[in-house]
C-alpha positions in Angstrom: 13.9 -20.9 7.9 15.5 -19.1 5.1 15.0 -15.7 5.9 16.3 -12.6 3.1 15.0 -9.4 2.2 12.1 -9.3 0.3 13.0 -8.0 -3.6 9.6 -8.9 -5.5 6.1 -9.1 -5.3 6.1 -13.3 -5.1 8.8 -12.9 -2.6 6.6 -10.8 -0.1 3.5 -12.7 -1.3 5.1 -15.9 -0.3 6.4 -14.3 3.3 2.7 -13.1 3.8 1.4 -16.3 3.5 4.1 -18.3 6.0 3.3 -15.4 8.6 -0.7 -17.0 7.8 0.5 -20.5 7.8 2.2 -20.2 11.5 -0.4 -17.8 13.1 -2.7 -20.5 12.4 -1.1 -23.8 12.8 -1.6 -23.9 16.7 -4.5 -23.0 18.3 -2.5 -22.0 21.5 -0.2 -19.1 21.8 2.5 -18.8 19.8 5.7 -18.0 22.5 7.6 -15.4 20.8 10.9 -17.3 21.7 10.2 -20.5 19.9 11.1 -21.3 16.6 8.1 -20.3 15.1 7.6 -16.8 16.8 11.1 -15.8 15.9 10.0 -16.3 12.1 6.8 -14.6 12.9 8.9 -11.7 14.3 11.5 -11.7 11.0 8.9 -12.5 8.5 7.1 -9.5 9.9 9.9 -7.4 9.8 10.8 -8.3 6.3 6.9 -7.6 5.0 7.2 -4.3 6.9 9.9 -3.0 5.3 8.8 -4.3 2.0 5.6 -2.2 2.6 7.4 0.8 3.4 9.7 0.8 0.0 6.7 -0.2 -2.4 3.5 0.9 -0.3 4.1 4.0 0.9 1.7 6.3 2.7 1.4 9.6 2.1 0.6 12.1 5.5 -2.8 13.1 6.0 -4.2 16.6 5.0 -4.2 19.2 8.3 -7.7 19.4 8.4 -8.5 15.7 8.1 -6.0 15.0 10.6 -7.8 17.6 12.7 -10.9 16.0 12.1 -10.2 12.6 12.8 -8.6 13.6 16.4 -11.3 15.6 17.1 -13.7 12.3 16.4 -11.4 10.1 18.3 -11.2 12.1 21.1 -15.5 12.7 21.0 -15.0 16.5 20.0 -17.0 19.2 18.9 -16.0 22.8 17.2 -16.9 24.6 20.4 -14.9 22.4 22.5 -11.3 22.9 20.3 -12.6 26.9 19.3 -10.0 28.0 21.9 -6.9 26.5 19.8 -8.1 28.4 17.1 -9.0 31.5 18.1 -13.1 31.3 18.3 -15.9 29.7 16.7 -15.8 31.4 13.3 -11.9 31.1 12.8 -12.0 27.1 13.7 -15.2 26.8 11.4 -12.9 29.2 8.2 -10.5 26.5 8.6 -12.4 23.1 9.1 -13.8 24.1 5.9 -10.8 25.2 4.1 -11.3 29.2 4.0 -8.3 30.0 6.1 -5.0 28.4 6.6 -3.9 27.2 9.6 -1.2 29.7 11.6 1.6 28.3 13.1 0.4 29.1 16.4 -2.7 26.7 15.9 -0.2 24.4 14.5 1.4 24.4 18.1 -1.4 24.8 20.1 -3.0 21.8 18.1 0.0 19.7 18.9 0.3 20.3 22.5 -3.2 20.2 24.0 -4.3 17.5 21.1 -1.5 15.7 20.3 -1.3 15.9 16.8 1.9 15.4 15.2 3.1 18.2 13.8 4.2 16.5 10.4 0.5 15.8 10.4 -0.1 19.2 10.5 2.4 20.8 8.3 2.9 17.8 5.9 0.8 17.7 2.5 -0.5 21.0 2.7 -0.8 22.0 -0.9 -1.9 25.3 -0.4 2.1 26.2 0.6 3.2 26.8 -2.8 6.3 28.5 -4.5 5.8 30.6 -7.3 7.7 29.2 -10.7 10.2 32.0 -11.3 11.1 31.9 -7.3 11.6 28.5 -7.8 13.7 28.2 -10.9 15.9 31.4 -8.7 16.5 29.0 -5.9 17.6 26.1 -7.9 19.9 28.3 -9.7 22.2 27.8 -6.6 24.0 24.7 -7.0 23.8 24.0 -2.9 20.1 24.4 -3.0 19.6 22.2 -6.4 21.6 19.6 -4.9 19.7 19.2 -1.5 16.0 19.9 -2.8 16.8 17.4 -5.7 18.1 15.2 -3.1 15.8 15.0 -0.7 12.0 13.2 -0.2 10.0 15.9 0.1 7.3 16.7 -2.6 7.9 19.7 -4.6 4.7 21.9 -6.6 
C-alpha cells in the first residue's frame, strides 16, 4: 500500500476505486485489523478529506433544517407551535414572513436538537448595509479578520 494525500481528481478517482476493489473482493467481513481493512480505513480517510477541500457543503437554510427535523421526528406545526410562540408565528416563519428570534433559535436547539449553526448559518436575510460595511473594513483589525476568515460575506 502506498498511501499519500490525495492532490487531483485521478488521484481520488483511483483511491475511490481501490476502497471498491477491497469492499468487494471477499464476500466475508472485512476485519478492520487486517491488511486490507487498514487501507479501507486510510483510503477512506484520504477520500474524506479530499471531499472536504474540493466538495464542500454548504449549511442548510433555518427553515429547511426546521423542516427536515420536524419530518424526521413525524411532526406537525401544532406539535412544535410552542417553540415558536403559537400557531400563526410558526406558520410566518415556515413560510418565510418572519425571521426566526434568537430565542426560537434556542428553544429549537434544545427541545429539537438542531444544531445551532444550522440555524443561524446561511441565513441570507442577515445583511449589512454597503456603507456600514465599507465603515467596518476601514479598521485594519476588522479588514484583517473578516478577509481572513471562512465565513460568507453579502
Amino acid at each position: 500500500m502506498n498511501a499519500r494525500i490525495l492532490k487531483t481528481e485521478k488521484e481520488y478517482n483511483e483511491a475511490c476505486e481501490r476502497i471498491y476493489i477491497l469492499i468487494n473482493s471477499s464476500e466475508n467481513d472485512i476485519n478492520p485489523d487486517s491488511p486490507e481493512g487498514e487501507e479501507i480505513q486510510l483510503l477512506s480517510l484520504l477520500v474524506e478529506k479530499y471531499e472536504q477541500e474540493h466538495f464542500p457543503i454548504d449549511a442548510p437554510n433555518p427553515i429547511e433544517a426546521i423542516k427536515f427535523r420536524m419530518e424526521q421526528m413525524n411532526l406537525k406545526q401544532s406539535d412544535i407551535a410552542p417553540l415558536f410562540g403559537g400557531k400563526t408565528r410558526i406558520s410566518e416563519v415556515l413560510n418565510g414572513k418572519r425571521a426566526l428570534t434568537l430565542k426560537m433559535i434556542t428553544l429549537l436547539h434544545t427541545y429539537l436538537g438542531i444544531p445551532l449553526e444550522s440555524l443561524i448559518a446561511g441565513n441570507k436575510e442577515v445583511k449589512l448595509e454597503p456603507e456600514k460595511k465599507e465603515q467596518l473594513l476601514r479598521i485594519e483589525s476588522i479588514k484583517k479578520f473578516f478577509l481572513g476568515s471562512k465565513v460568507a460575506v453579502v
